[in-house]
C-alpha positions in Angstrom: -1.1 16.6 -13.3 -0.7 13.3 -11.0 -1.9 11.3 -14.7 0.7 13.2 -17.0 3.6 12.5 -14.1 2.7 9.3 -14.1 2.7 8.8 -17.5 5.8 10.7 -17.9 8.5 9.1 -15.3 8.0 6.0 -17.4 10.3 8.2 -20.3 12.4 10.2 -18.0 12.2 8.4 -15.0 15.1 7.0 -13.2 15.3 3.5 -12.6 15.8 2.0 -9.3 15.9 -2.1 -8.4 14.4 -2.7 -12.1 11.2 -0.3 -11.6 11.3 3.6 -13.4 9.2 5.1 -10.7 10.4 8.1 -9.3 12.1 11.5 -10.4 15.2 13.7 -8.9 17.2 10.2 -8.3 14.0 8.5 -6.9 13.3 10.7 -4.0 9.9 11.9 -5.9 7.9 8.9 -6.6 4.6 9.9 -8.4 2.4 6.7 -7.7 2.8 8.1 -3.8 0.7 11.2 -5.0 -1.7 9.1 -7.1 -2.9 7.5 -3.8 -3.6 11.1 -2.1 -4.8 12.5 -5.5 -7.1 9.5 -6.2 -8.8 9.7 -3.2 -9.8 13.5 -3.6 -10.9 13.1 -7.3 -13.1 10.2 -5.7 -14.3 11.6 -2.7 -15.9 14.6 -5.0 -17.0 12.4 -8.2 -19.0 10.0 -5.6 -20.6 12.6 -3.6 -21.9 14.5 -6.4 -23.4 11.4 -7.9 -25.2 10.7 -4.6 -28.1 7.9 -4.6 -27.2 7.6 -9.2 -24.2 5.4 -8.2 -26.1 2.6 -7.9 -26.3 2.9 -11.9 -24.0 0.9 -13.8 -23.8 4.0 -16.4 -23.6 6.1 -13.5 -21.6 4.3 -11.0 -19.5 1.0 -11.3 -18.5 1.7 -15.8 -17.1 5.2 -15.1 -15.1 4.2 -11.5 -14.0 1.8 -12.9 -12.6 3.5 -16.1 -10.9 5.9 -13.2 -9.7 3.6 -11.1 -8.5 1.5 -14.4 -6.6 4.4 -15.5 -4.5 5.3 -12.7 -3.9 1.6 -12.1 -2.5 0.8 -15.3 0.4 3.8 -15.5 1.3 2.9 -12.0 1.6 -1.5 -13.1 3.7 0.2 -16.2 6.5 1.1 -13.9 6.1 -1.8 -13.0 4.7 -1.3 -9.6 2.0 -3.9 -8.5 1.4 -3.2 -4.8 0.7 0.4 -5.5 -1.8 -0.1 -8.0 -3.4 -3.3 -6.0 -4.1 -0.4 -2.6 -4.9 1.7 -4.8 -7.7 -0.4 -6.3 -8.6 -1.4 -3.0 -9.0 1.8 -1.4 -11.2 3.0 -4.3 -13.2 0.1 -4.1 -13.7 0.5 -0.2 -14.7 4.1 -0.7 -17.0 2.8 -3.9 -18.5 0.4 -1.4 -19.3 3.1 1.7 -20.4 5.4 -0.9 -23.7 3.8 -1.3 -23.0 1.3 -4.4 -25.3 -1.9 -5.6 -23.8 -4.7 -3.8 -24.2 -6.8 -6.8 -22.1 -4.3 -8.8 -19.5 -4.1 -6.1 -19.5 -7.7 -6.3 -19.1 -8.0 -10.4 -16.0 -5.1 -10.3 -14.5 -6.9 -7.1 -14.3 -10.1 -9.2 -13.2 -8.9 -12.1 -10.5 -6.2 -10.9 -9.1 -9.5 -8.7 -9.2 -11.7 -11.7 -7.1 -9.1 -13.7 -4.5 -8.9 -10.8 -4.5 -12.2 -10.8 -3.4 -12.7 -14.2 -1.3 -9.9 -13.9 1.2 -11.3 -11.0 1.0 -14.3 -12.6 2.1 -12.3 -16.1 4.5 -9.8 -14.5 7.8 -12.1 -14.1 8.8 -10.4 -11.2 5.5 -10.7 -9.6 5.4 -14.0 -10.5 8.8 -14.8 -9.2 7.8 -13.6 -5.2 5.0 -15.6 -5.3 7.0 -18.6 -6.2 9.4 -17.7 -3.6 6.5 -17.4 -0.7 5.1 -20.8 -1.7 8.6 -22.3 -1.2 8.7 -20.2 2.2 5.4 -21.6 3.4 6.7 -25.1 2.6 10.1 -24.6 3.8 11.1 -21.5 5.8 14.5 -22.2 5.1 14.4 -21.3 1.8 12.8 -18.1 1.9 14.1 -14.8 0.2 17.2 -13.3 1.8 15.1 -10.8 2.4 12.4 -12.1 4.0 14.5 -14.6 6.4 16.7 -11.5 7.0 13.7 -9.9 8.6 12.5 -12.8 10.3 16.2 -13.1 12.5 15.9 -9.5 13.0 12.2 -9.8 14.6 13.5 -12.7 16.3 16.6 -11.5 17.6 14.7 -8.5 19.4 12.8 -10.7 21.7 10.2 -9.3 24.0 12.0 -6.1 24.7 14.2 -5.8 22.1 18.5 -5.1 22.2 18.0 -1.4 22.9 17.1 1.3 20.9 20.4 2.3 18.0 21.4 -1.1 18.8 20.2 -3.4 16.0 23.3 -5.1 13.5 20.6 -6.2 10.9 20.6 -2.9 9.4 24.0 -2.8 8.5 24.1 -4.5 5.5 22.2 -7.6 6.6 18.9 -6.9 5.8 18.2 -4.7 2.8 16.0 -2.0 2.6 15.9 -1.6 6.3 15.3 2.3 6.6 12.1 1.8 4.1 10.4 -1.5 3.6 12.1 -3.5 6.5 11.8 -0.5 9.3 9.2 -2.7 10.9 11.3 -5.6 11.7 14.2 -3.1 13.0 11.4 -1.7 15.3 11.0 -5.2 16.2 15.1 -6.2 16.9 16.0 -3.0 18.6 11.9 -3.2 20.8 11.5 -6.1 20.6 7.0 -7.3 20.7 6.2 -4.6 23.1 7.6 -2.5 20.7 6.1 -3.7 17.7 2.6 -4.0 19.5 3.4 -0.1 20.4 3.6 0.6 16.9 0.4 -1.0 15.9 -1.5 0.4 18.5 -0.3 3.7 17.7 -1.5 3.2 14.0 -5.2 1.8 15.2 -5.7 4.5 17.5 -5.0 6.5 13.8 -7.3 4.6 12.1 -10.3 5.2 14.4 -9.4 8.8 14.7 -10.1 9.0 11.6 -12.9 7.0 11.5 -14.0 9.4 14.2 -13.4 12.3 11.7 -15.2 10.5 9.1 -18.5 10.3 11.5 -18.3 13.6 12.3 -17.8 15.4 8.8 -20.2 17.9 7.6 -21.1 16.6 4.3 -20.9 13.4 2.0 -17.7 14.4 0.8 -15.7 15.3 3.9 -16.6 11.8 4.9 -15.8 9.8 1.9 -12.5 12.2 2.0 -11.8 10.9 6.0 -12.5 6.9 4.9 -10.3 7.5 1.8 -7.4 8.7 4.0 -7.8 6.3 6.9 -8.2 3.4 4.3 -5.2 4.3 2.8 -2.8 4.3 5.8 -4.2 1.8 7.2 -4.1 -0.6 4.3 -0.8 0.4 3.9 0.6 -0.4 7.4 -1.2 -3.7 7.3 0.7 -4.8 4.0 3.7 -3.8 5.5 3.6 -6.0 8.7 2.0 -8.5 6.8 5.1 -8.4 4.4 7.8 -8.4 6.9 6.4 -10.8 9.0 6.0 -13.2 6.0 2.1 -13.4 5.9 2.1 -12.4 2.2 4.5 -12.5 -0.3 7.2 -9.9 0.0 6.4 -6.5 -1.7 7.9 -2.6 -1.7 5.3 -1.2 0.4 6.8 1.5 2.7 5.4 1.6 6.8 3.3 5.5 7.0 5.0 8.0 9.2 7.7 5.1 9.7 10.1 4.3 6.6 12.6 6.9 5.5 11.3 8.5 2.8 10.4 11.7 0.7 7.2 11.7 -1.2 5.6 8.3 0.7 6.5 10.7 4.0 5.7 14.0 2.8 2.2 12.5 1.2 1.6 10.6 4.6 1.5 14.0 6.6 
């Protein structure tokens, strides 16, 4: 079902900021179920293959051909970010599972290779790399955007200009109840705020890698990396976005950014 709505939003879907992504004006996005969906069609296929991963036949060839799949409906939207997690995550839970290191290395080369060509193919893509190169050698002529967020991290100091009180998100910076919510956190917080935030999302991440330890079977814990692998990788792309680490991407912040199906798939 998550393949055929995938396939399907890019005929019927509505488009939003140059992407076709989502259904019902954009509140339904299907690549936000792909991530869930993918790691439960993983989890099982890897735990019933057991110690046989570690067989190109019966390991890395057929992952990938998954993995592949999924990733290229989603980069049809286009939508780069979500398919590069998405491999990522995959290729974590391919990696705990059990599988030949060499193989891991062999699809880890090749699946970065093909990203590589593909933001450097995808103008879009293309074009926020270019613009995060000009940031690193001249802050001043980063994205609006991206220097947008920056003032508002910086304007919220240590503790921040109170809670409701933030002016960036009236029109200054775009975005800011989705992919920017971070750097409000950080202008109404301030640091202690921010840090608050990312403690609050690593004491997720090892309750989950708690739940993992704990599971029953091979497929409850596969299921608990997945998860934690997902949010996790997620939030981390999103600071690392705002605060202009990587080049700037539509990731949304879990439990954080406003939101139906990232929010709704989050819980």
């Amino acid at each position: 079902l998550t393949l055929v709505a995938l396939a399907l939003v890019l005929f019927i879907g509505r488009v939003y900021l140059g992407a076709v992504r989502g259904f019902f004006e954009g509140s339904f996005q299907p690549s936000e179920v792909a991530k869930l969906a993918t790691i439960l069609y993983i989890a099982h296929w890897l735990s019933s293959k057991g110690d046989r991963i570690q067989k190109v036949t019966y390991g890395l060839l057929p992952f990938s051909v998954i993995i592949g799949v999924v990733c290229a409906l989603i980069v049809q939207q286009p939508d780069l970010s979500t398919a590069i997690l998405i491999a990522i995550i995959g290729f974590t839970m391919f990696f705990v599972a059990g599988a030949d290191w060499r193989q891991f290395a062999i699809a880890g080369l090749v699946g970065g290779l093909v990203f590589l060509f593909l933001i450097n193919t995808l103008p879009h893509a293309a074009a926020r790399v270019e613009s995060f190169t000009e940031t690193l050698r001249d802050p001043t002529q980063a994205s609006w955007q991206v220097q947008q967020a920056l003032i508002a991290l910086g304007l919220g100091g240590w503790t921040g200009v109170g809670l409701g009180s933030s002016i960036q998100k009236f029109g200054a910076l775009p975005l800011a109840h989705t992919d920017g919510v971070f750097a409000i956190v950080g202008d109404e917080l301030g640091i202690v705020g921010t840090l608050v935030v990312i403690c609050l999302l690593a004491m997720l991440v090892w309750r989950g890698i708690r739940a993992a330890q704990s599971a029953r079977d091979s497929y409850g814990f596969l299921l608990a990396v997945g998860i934690t692998c997902w949010l996790a990788y997620q939030a981390l792309i999103n600071v690392a976005v705002i605060t202009a680490v990587i080049p700037f991407t539509g990731i949304p912040l879990p439990f954080l950014s406003y939101g139906g199906s990232s929010l709704l798939l989050s819980m």
